[in-house]
Backbone as numpy.savetxt, mean C-alpha at the origin, in Angstrom:
# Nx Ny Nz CAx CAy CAz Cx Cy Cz
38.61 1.09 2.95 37.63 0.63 2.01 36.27 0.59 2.70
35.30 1.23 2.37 33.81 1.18 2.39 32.56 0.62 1.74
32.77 -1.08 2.41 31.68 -1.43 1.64 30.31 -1.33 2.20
28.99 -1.39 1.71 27.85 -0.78 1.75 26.63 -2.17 0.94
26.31 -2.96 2.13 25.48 -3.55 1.78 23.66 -3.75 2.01
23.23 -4.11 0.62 21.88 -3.83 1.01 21.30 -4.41 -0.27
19.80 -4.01 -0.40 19.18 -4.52 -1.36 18.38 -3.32 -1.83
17.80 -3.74 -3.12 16.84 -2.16 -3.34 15.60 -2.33 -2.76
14.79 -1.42 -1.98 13.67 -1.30 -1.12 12.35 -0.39 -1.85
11.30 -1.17 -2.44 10.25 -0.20 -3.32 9.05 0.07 -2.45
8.85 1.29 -3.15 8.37 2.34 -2.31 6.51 1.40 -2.47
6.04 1.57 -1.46 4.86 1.16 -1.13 3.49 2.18 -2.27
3.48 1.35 -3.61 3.04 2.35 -4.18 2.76 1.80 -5.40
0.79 1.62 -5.78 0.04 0.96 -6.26 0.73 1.22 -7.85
0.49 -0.17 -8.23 0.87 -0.58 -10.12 -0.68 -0.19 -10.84
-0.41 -1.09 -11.09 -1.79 -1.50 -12.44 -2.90 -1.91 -11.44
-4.22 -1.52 -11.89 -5.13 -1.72 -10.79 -6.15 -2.61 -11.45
-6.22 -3.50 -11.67 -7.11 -4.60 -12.44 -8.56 -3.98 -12.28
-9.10 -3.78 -13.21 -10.70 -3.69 -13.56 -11.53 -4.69 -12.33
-12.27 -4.21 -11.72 -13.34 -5.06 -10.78 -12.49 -5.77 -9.96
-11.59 -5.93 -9.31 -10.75 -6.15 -8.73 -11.09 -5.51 -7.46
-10.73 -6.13 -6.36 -10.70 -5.08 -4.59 -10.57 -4.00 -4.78
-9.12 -3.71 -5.15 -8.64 -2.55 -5.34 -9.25 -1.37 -5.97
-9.63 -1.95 -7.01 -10.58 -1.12 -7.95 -11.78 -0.94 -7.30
-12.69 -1.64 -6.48 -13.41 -1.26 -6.19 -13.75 -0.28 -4.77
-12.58 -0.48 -4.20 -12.49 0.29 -2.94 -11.91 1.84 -3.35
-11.20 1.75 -4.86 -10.77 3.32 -5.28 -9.63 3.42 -4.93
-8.90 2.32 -5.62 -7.31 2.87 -5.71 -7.41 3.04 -6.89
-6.17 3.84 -7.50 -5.90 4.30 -8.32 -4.13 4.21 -8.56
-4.00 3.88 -10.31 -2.24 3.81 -9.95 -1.64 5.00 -9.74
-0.56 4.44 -9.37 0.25 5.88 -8.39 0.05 6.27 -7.05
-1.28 5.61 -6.79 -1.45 6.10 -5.48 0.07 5.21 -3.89
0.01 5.92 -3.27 0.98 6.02 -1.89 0.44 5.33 -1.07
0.64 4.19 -0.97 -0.26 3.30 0.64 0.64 4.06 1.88
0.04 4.86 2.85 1.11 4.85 4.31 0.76 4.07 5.00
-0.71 3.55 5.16 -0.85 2.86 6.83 -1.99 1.53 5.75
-1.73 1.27 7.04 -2.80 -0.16 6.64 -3.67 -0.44 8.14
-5.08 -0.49 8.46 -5.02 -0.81 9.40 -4.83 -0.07 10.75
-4.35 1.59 10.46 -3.52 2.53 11.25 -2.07 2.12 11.62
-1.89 1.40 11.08 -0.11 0.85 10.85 0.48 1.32 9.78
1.45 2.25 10.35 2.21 3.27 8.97 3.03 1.77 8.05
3.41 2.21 6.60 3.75 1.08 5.54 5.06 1.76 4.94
6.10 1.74 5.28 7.01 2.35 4.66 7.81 2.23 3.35
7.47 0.71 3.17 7.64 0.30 1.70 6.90 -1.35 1.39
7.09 -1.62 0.45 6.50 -2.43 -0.89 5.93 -4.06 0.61
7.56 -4.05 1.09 7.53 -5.30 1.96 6.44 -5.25 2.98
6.19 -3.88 3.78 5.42 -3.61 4.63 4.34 -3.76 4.16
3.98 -3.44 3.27 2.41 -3.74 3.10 2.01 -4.57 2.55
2.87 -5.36 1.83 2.66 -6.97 1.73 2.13 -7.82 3.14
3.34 -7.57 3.84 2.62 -7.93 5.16 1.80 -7.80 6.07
1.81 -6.17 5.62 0.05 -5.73 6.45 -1.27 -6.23 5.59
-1.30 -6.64 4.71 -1.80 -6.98 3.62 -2.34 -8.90 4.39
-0.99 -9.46 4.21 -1.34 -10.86 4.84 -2.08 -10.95 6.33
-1.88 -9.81 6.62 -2.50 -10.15 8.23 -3.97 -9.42 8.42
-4.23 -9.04 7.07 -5.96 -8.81 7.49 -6.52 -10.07 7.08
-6.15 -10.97 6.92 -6.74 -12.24 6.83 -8.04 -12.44 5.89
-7.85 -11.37 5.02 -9.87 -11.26 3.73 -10.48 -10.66 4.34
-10.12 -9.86 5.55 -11.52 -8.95 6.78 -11.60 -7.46 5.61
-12.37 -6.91 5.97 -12.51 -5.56 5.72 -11.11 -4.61 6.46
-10.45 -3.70 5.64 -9.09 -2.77 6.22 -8.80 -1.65 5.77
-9.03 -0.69 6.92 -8.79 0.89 6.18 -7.16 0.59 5.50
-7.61 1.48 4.58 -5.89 2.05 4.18 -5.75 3.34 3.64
-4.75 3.71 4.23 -4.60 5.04 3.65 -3.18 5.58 2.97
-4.02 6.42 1.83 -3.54 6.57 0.47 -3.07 8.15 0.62
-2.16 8.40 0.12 -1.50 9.89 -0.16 -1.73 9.51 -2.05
-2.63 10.86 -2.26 -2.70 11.03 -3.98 -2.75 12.43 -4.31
-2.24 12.93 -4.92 -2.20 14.32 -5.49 -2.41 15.10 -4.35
-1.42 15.13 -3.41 -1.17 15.98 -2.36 -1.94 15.77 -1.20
-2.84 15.30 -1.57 -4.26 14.61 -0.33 -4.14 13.31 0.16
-4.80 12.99 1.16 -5.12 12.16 1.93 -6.00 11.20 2.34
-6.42 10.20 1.68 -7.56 9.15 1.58 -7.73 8.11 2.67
-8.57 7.91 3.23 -8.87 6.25 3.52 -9.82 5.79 2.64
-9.84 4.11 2.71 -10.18 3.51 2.19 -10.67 2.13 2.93
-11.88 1.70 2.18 -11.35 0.00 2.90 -11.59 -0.73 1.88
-10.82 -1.85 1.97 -10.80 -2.29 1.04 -10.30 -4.22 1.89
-11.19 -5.25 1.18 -10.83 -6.37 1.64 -10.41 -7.03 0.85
């Protein structure tokens, strides 16, 4: 018997982007792919929650995979 435990893991990868909001203003867009935060690769949802808590409100590149391309950003 093979049991297989785990939880489901979401992919690091912008929702709804509130009007005038950070986000919005630094130029995310939904759909977009967070990889790094900071130059710290983000491999999913959890990771960049936490890269997220540890810029502490500073200014933080991030970078976005969108329609095949490659963005930074900063965004605080």
């Amino acid at each position: 018997m093979l049991m297989i435990l785990g939880r489901p893991v979401l992919p690091a990868v912008v929702g709804r982007v509130t009007p005038e909001s950070p986000a919005a203003e630094a130029g995310l867009q939904t759909g977009d792919h967070v990889s790094a935060i900071g130059g710290h690769g983000v491999a999913n949802w959890e990771d960049l929650a936490r890269a997220v808590a540890s810029t502490e409100g500073r200014p933080t590149e991030v970078t976005i995979e969108r329609g095949g391309g490659v963005l930074t950003v900063s965004l605080t």
